[in-house]
PAMIZA-841045 format. One record per residue: residue in one letter; x, y, z of N, C-alpha, C in turn. Coordinates in steps of 0.05 Angstrom, whole numbers, padded with zeros to 5 digits, always signed. Each point is the difference from the previous one (the first is absolute). Layout:
BEGIN
AXYZXYZXYZ
...
This chain:
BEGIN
X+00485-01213+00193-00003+00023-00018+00020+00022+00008
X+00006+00002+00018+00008+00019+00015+00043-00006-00010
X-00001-00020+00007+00033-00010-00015+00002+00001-00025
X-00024-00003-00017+00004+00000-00027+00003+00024-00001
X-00015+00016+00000-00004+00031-00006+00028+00013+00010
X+00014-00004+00023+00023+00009+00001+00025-00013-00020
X-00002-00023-00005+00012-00015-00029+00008+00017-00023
X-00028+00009+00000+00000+00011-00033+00009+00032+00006
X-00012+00006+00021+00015+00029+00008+00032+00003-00009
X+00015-00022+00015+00022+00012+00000+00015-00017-00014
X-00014-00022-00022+00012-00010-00022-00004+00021-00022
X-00023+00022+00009-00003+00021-00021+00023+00025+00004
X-00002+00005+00024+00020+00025+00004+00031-00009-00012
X+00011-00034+00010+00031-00002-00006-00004+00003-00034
X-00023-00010-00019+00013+00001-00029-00005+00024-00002
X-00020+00019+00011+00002+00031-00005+00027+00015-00002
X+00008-00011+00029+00028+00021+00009+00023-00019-00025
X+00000-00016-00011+00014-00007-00017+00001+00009-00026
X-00035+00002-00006-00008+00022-00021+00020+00032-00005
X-00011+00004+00024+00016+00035+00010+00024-00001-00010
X+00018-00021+00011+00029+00002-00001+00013+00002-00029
X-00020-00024-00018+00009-00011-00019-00004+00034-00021
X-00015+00007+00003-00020+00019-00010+00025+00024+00006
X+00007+00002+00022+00019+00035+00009+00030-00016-00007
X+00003-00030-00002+00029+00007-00011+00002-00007-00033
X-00024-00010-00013+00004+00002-00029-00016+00020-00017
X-00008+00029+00013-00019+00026-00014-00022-00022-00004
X-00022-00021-00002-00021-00011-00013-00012+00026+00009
X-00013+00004-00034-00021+00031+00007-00015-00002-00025
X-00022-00014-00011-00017+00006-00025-00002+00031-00003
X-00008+00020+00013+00008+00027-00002+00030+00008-00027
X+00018-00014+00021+00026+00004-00013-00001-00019-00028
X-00005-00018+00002+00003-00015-00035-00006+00017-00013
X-00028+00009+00006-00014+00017-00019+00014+00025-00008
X+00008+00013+00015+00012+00021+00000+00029-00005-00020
X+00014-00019+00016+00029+00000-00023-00009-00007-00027
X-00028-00008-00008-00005-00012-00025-00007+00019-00014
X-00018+00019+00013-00002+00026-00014+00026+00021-00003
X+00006+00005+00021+00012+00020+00001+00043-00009-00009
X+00006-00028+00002+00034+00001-00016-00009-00022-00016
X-00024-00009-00007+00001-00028-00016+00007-00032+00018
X+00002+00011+00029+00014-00031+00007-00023-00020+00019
X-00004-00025-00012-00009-00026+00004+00005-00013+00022
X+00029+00001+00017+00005-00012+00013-00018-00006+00016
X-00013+00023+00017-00008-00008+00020-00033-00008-00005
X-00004+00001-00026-00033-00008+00004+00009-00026-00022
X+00017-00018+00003+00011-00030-00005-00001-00009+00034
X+00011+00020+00012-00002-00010+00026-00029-00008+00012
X-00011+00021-00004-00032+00001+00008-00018-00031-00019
X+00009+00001-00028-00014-00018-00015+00009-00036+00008
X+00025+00000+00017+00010-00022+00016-00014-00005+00025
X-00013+00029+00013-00010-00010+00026-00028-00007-00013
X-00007+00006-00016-00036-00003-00010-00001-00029-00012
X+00018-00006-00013+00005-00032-00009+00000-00013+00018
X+00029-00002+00018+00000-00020+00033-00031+00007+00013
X-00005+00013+00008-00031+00003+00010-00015-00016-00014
X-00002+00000-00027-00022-00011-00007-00002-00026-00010
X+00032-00008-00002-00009-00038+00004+00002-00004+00021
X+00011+00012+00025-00001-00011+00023-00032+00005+00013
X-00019+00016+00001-00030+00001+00007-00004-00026-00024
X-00002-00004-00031-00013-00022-00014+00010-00025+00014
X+00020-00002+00003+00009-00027+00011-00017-00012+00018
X+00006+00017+00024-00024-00006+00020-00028+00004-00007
X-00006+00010-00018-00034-00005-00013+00006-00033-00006
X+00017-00004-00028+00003-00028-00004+00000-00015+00020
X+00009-00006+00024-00001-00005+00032-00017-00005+00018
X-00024+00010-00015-00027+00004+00015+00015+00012+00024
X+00010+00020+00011+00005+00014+00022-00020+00025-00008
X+00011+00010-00014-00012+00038-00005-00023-00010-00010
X-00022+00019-00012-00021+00010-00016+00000+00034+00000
X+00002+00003-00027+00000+00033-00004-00023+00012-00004
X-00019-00014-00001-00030+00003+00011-00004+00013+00043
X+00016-00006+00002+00005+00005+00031+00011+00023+00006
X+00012+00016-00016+00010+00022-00001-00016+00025-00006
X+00002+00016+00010-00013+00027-00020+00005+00000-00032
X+00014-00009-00003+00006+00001-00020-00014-00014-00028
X-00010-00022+00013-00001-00022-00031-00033-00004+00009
X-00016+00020+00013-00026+00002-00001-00012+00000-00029
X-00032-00003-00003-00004-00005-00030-00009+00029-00009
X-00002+00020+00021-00008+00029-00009+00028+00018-00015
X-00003+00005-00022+00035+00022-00011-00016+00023-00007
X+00017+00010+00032-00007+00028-00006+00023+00015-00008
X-00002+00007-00033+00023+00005-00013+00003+00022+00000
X-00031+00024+00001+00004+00028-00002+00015+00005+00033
X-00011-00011+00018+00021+00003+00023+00033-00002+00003
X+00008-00015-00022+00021-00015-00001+00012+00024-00013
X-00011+00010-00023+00014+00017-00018+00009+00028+00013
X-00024+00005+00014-00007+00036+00015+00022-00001+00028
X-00003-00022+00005+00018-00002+00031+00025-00008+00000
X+00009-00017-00024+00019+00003-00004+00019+00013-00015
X-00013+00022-00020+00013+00024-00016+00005+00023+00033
X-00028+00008+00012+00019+00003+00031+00016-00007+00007
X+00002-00029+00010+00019-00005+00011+00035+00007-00011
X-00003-00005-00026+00025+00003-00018+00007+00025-00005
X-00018+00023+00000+00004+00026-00002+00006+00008+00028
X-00011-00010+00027+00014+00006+00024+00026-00008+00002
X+00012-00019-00005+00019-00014+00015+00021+00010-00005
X+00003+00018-00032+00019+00013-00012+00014+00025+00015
X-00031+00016+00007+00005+00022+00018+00007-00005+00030
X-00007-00025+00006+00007-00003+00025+00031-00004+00005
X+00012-00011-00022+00027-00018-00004-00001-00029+00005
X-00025-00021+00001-00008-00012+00003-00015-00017+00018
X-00006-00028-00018-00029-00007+00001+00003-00006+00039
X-00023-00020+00011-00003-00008+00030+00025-00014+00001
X+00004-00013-00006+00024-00022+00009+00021+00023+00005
X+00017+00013-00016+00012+00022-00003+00015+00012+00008
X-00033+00014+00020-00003+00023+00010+00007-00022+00037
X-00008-00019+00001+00002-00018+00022+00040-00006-00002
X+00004-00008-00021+00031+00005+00001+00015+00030+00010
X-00012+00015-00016+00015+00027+00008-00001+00003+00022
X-00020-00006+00021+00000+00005+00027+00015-00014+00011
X+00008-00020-00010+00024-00015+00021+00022+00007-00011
X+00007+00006-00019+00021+00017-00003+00001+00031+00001
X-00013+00017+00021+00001+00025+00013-00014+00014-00012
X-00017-00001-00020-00017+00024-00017-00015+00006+00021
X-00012+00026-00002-00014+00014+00019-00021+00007-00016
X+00009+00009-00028-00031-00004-00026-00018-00014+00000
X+00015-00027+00001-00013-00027-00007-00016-00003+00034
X+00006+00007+00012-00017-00004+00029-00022+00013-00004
X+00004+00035-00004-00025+00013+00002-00024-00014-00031
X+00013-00019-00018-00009-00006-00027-00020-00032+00011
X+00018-00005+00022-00013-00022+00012-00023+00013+00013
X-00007+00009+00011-00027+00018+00021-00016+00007-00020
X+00001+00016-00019-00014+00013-00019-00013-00030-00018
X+00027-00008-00009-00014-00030-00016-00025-00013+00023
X+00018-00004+00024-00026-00022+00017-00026+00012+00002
X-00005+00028+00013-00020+00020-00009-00018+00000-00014
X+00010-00005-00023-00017+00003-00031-00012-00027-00004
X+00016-00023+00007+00005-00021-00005-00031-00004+00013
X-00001-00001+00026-00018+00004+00023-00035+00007-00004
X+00003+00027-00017-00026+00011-00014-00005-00007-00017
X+00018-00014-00018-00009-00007-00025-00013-00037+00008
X+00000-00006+00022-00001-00029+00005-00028+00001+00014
X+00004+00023+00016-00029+00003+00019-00013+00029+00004
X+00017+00020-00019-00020+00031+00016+00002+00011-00027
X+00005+00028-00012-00014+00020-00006+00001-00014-00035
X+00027-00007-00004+00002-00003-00032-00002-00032-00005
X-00017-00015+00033-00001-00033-00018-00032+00002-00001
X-00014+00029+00005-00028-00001-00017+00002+00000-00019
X+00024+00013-00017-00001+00019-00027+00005-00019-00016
X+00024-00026+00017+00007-00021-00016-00015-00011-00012
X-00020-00015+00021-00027-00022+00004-00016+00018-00022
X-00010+00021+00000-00020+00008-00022+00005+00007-00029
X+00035+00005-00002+00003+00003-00024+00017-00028-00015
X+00024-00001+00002+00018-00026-00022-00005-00020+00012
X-00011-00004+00021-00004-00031+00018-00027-00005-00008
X-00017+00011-00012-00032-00004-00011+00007+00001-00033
X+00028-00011+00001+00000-00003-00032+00018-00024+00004
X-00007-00022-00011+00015-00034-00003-00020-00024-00021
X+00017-00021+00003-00015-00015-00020+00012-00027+00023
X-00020-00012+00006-00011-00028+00021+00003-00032-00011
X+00022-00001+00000+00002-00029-00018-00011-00024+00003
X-00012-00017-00003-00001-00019+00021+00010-00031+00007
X+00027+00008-00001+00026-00012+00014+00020+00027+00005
X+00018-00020+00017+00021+00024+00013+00018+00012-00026
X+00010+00031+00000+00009+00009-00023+00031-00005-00002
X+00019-00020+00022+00018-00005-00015+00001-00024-00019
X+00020+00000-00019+00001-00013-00031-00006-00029+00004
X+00016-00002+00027-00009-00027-00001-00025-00015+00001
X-00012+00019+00014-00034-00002+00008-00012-00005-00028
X-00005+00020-00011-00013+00010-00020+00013-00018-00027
X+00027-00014-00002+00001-00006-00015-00009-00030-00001
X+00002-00023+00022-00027-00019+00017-00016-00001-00011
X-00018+00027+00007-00032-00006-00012-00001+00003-00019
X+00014+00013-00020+00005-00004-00026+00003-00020-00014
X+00020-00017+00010+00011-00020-00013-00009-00026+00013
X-00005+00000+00026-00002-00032+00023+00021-00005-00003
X+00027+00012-00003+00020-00009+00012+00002+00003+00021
X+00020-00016+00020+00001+00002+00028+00016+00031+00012
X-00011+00005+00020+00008+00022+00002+00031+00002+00013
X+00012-00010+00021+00022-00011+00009+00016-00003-00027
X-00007-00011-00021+00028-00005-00015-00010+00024-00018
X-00011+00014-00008-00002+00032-00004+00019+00017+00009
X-00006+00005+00025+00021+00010+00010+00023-00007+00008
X+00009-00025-00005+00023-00011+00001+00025+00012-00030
X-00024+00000-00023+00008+00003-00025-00008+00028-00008
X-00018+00021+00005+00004+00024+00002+00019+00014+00012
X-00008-00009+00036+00033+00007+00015+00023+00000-00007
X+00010-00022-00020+00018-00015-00004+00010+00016-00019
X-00018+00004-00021+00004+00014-00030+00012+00033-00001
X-00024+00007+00017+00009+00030+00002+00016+00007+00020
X+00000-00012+00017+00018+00009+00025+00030-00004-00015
X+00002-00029-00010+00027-00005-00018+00003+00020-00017
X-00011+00011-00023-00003+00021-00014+00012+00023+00006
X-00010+00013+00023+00012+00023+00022+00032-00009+00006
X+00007-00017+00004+00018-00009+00021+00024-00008-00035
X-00017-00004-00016+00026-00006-00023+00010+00029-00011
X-00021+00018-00004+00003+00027-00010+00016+00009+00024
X-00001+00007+00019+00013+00004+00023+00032-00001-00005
X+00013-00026+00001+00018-00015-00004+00017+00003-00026
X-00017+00007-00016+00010-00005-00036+00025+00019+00009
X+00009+00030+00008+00025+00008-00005+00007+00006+00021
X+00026+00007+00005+00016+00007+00020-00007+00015+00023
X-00019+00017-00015-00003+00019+00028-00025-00013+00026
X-00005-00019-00026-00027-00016+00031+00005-00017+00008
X+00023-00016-00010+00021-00015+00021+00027+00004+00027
X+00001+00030+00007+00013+00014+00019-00012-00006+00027
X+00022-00011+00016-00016-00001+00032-00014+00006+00009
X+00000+00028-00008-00030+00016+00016-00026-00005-00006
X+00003-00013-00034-00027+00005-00012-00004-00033+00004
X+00021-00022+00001-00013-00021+00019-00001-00006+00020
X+00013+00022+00025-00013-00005+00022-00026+00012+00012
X+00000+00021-00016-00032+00014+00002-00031-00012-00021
X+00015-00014-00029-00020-00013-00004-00011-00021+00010
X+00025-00024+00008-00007-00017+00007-00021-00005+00030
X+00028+00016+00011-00015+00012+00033-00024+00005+00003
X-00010+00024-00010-00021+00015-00001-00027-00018-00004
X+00007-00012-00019-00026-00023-00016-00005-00027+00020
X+00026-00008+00001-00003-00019+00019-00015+00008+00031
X+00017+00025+00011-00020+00007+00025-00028+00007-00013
X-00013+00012-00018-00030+00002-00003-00008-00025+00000
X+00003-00020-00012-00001-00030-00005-00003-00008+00029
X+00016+00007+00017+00004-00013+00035-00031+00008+00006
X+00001+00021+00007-00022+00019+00014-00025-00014-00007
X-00001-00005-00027-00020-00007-00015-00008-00028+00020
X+00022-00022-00003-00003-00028+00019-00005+00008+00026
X+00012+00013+00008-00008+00016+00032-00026+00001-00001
X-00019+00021-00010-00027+00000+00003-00015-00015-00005
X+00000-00012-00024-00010-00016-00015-00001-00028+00016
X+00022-00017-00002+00002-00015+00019+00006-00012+00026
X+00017+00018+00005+00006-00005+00029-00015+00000+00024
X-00013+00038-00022-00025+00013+00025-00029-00007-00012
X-00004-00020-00018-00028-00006+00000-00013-00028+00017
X-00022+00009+00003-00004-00013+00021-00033-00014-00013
X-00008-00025-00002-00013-00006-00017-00027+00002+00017
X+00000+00002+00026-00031+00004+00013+00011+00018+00027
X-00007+00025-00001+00007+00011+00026-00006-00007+00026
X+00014-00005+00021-00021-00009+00018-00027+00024+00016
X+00012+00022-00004-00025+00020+00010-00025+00004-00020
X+00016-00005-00023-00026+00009-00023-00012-00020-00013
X+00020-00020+00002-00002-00024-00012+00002+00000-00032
X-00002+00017-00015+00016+00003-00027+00027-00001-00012
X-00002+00002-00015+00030-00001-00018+00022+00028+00016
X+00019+00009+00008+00010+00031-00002+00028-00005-00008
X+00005+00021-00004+00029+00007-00006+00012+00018+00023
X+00027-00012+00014+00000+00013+00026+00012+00032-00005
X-00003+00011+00020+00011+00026+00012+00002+00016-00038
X-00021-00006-00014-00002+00026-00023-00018+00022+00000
X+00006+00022-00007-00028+00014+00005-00021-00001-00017
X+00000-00016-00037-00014+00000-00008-00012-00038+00005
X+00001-00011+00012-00008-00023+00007+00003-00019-00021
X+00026+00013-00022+00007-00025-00020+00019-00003+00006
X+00015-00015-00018+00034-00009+00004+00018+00023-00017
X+00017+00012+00015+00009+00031-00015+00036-00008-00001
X+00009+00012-00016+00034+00008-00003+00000+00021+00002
X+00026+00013+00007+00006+00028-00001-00016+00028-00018
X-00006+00007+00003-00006+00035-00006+00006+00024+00023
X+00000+00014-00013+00007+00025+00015-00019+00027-00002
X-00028+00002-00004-00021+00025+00001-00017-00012+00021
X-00012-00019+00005-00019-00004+00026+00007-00003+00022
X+00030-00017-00004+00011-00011+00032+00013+00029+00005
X+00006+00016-00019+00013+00027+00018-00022+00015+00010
X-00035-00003-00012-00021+00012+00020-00008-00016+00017
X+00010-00027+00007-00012-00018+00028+00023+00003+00012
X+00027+00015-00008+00021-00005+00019-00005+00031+00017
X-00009+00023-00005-00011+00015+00003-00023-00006+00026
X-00015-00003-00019-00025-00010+00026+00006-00017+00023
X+00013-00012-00006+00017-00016+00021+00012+00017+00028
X+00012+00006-00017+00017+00024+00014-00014+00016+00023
X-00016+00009-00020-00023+00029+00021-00020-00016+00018
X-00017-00030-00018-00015-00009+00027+00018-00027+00021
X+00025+00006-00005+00014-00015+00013-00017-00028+00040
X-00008+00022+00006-00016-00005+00026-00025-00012-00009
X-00004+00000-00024-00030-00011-00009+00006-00032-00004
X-00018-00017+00016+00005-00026-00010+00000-00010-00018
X-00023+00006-00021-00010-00007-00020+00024+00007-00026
X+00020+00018+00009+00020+00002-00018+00021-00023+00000
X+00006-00022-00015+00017-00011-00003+00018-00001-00017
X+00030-00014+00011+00025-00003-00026-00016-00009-00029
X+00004+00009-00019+00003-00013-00017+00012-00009-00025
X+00008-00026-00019+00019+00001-00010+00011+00026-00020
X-00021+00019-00013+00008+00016-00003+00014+00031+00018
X-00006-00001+00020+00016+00018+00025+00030-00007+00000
X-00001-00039+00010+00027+00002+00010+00019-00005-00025
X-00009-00001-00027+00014+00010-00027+00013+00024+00005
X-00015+00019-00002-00001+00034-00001+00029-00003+00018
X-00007-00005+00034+00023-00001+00013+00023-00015-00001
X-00002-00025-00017+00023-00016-00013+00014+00015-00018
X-00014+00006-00019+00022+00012-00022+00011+00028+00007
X-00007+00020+00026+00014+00019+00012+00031-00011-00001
X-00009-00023+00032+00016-00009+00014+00026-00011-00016
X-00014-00017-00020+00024-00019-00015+00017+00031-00022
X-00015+00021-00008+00018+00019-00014+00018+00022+00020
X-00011-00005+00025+00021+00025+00027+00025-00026-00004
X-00005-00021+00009+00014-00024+00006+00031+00003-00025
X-00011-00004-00021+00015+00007-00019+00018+00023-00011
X-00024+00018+00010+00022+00029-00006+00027+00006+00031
X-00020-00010+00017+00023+00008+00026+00023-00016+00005
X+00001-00030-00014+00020-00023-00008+00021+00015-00030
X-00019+00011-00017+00023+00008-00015+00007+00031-00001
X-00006+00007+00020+00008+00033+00003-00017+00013-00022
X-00027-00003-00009-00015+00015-00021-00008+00021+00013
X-00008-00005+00026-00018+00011+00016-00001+00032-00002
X-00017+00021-00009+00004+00026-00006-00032+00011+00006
X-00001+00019+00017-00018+00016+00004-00002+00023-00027
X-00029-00006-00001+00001+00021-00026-00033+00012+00004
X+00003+00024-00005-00031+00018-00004-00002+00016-00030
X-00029+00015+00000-00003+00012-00014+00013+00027-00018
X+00014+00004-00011+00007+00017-00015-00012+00030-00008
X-00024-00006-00004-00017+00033-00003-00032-00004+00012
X-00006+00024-00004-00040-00005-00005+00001-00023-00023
X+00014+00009-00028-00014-00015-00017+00007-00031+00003
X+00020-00004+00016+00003-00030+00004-00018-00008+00012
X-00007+00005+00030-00022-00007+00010-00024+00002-00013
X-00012+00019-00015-00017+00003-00012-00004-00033-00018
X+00024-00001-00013-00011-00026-00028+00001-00030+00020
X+00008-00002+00020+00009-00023+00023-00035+00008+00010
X-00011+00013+00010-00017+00001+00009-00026-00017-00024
X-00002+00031-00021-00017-00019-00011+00007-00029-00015
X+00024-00003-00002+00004-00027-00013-00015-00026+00032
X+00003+00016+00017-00004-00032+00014-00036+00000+00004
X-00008+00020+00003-00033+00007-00011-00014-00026-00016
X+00022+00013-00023-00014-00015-00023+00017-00035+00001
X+00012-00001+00011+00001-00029+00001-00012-00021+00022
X-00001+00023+00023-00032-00013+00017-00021-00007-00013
X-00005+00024-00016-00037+00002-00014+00009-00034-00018
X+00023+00012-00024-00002-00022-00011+00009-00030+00001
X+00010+00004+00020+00015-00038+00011-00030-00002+00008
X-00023+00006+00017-00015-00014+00011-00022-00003-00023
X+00002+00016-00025-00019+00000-00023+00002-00023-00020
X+00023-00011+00005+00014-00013-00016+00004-00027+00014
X-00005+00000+00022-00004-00028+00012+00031-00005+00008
X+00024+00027+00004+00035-00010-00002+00011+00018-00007
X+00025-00007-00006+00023+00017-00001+00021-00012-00026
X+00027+00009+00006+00009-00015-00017+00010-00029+00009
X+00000-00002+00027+00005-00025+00003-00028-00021+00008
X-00019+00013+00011-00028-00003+00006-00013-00020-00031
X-00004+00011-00017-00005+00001-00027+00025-00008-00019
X+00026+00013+00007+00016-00003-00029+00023-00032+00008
X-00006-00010+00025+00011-00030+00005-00017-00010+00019
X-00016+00011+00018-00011-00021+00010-00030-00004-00016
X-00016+00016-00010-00022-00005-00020+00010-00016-00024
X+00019+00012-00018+00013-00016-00018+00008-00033+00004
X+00013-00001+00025+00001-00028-00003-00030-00015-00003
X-00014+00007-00001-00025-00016+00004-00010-00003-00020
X+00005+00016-00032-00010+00000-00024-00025+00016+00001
X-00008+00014+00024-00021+00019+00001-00007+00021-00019
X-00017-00005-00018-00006+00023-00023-00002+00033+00007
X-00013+00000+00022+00002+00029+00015+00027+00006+00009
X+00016-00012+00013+00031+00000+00004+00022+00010-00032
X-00015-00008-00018+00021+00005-00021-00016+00027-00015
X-00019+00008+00007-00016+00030-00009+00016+00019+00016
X+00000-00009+00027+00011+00018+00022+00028+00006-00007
X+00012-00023-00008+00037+00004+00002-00002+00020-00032
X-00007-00003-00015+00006+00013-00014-00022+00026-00006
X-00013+00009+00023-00003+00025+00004+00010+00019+00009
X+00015-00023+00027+00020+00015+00017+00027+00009-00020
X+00007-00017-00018+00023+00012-00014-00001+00021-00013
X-00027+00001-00022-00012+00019-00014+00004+00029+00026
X-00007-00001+00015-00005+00020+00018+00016+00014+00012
X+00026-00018-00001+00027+00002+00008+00012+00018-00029
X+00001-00008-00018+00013+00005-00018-00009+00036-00010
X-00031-00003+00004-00009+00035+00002+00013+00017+00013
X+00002-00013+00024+00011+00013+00020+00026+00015-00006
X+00014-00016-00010+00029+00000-00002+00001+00017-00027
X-00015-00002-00021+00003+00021-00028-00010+00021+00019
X-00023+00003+00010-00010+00027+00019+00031+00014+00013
X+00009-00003+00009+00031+00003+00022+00016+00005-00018
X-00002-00010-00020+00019+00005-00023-00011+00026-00011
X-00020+00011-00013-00013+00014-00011+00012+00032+00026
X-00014-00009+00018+00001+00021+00023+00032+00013+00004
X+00010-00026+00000+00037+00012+00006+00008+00018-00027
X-00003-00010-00025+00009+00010-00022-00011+00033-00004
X-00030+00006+00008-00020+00021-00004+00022+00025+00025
X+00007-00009+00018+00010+00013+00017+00031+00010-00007
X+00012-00027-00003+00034+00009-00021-00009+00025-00027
């Protein structure tokens, strides 16, 4: 147990720090799609984004087809959708990430490329992240949008649900759901020029394919079909005891806790920690290879001010929302998770407020 668990550790950290790299030398920023889409009309980069959500998501079906994965095993493809969570935490999340200058992944890039914002955005995010998981505002959660869902009974991704529906087999479900929509994504993507540019296939392709890795990392590599201490099923070194891919709002509050009970035994690596520290490492790696590297701080009160509460509200809402944009908007997504596709497009909705808000504010002031 002890060799495996280091396995997946640092089969998790190298596609992280590859993440990072890929991520700080081609801008990947759902933040930013959104933003050039509102604000000059341009596509490019959320063709890019709609490339990494495709590769992700026949690469997780495949391996369903495979009998490797089950997305029942995940947080994700549980049979409870809790959608008012999905909606409330991720219109947070989307309305934070704007003010922050972006979402967890990001804000984990900017730090390896010298932001000093994005550091203090990291503390504040893990923070929030932290209470909203276990102290003041994950009572507020638990009694208010998390006591609102509907309990299916089969797991809520499509493939599941479409099974008991039909008695089709579930494996070639998601072989042909995966298949369909992931291709779908990945043809729209492709159709013109601008989502066929290097960047946007080495960050779609990249991107999707490492969520896809991570995914076999936990899933298979690190599952272990009878523990020998517990003797059950586990999923190694995760903190939610399923099989997880990348996100970025909880592992930045266990990378945190980590941190401070360092001397505490009971604190261990886990695949979401040495993510957090992968995708640093792999974006310093990159910026100090191509001379990006730039120290940068705050600008006014009011900068700090909207960086502050932007990372607030994407603590409260990444952990309300079960994710982030990559938590939810590729690694939930690949799974066909019904709560994953409430979330992604809350978080955009939320984003997009954001951004008419900023707009509204700058113009009122000119």
């Amino acid at each position: 147990m002890t060799a495996l668990t280091a396995t997946v550790l640092w089969s998790t950290f190298a596609l992280s720090a590859l993440f990072g790299a890929i991520t700080q030398r081609t801008h990947f920023c759902t933040m930013g799609a959104v933003a050039d889409i509102v604000t000059i009309g341009d596509w490019q980069r959320m063709r890019m984004w709609a490339l990494a959500m495709g590769v992700a998501m026949i690469g997780f079906n495949a391996m369903v087809a495979l009998g490797w994965l089950d997305a029942g095993k995940s947080i994700y493809g549980g049979p409870r959708v809790m959608w008012l969570s999905a909606l409330v935490g991720g219109a947070l999340f989307g309305f934070g990430m704007v003010l922050a200058s972006g979402c967890g992944s990001k804000t984990l890039v900017r730090i390896g490329g010298g932001n000093l914002k994005s550091l203090v955005v990291f503390v504040v995010l893990g923070v929030s992240a932290f209470a909203t998981l276990k102290g003041i505002t994950a009572v507020a959660r638990v009694a208010t949008v998390d006591s609102v869902a509907v309990t299916l009974s089969t797991g809520q991704d499509l493939p599941s649900l479409l099974a008991a529906a039909t008695g089709t087999s579930k494996p070639l479900l998601a072989l042909l759901l995966g298949g369909g929509i992931g291709g779908g994504l990945i043809a729209w993507s492709l159709a013109r020029a601008e989502g066929r540019t290097s960047n946007n296939l080495l960050a779609g392709v990249g991107v999707g394919a490492i969520v896809a890795a991570v995914w076999w990392v936990s899933g298979r590599l690190g599952h272990v079909a009878e523990d020998p201490n517990t003797l059950q099923e586990a999923f190694v070194a995760t903190n939610s005891q399923r099989m997880e891919s990348l996100s970025f709002v909880a592992p930045v509050a266990y990378s945190l806790d980590w941190l401070m009970f360092f001397s505490d035994k009971s604190k261990a690596l886990s695949v979401g920690i040495v993510a957090v520290v992968g995708v640093v490492a792999g974006s310093a790696a990159w910026a100090l290879a191509s001379r990006s590297f730039r120290w940068e701080g705050f600008r006014n009160a009011g900068d700090t001010g909207n960086h502050l509460i932007g990372a607030v509200l994407m603590g409260v809402g990444g952990i309300t929302a079960l994710g982030c944009t990559v938590g939810q908007g590729l690694s939930g997504v690949s799974t066909l998770s019904i709560t994953s596709f409430i979330a992604l497009a809350a978080i955009v909705a939320g984003a997009v407020l954001a951004l008419r808000v900023q707009a509204w504010r700058i113009e009122r002031e000119a």
